[in-house]
N, C-alpha and C positions, 0 to 999 in steps of 0.2 A: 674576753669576759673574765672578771676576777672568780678566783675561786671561795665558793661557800665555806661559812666556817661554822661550827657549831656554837651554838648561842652559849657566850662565856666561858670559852677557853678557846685555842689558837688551834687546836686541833679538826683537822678537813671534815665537813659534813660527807658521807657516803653519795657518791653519784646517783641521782635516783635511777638512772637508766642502766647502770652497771648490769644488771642481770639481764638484759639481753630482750627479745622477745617474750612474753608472757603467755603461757598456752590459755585456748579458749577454753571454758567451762564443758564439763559435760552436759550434755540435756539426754535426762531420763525418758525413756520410751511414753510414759504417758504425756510428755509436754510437746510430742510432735505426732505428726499424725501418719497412718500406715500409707497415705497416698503419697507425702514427701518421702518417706523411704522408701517406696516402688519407683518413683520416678529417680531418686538416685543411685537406684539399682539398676533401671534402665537406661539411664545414664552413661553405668560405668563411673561412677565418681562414689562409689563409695568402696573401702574395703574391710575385710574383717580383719581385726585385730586380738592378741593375749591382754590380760589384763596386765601384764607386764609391761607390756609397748612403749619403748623408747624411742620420739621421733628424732632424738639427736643421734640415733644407730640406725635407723631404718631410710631406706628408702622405697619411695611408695611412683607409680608412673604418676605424669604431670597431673592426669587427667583426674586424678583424686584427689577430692577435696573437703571428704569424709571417712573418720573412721569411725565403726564400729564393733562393740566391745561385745564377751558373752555373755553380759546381762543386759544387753540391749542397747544401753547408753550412746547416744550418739556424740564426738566431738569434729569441730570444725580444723583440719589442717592446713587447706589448702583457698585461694580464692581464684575464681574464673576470672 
């Protein structure tokens, strides 16, 4: 496959996929409901996290596929 070029000059367009995986959005505690967080707490597929959380330093068991923040926030890490 040739390589993309920037529209009018010779110089390489940016890889669109270069940055890797894209982390999921958070979802605010009122966009989900308190039965989906009990069941992923009973689960075991969810964990608490700092609001610092780095998933590129952490690692979390297989079996989580949720983190949650101290202000509620849920985001998706993981998939079954």
């Amino acid at each position: 496959m040739p390589k993309i070029v920037s529209a009018g000059t010779d110089a390489p367009a940016s890889d669109p996929y270069e940055h890797g995986p894209l982390r999921a959005e958070r979802i605010p505690p009122g966009n989900y409901t308190a039965k989906f967080l009990n069941d992923l707490k009973v689960q075991n597929q969810v964990a608490p996290v700092d609001e610092n959380w780095d998933p590129s330093r952490s690692s979390l068991p297989p079996r989580v596929n949720w983190v949650i923040y101290p202000n509620g926030d849920l985001e998706r890490v993981g998939f079954d």
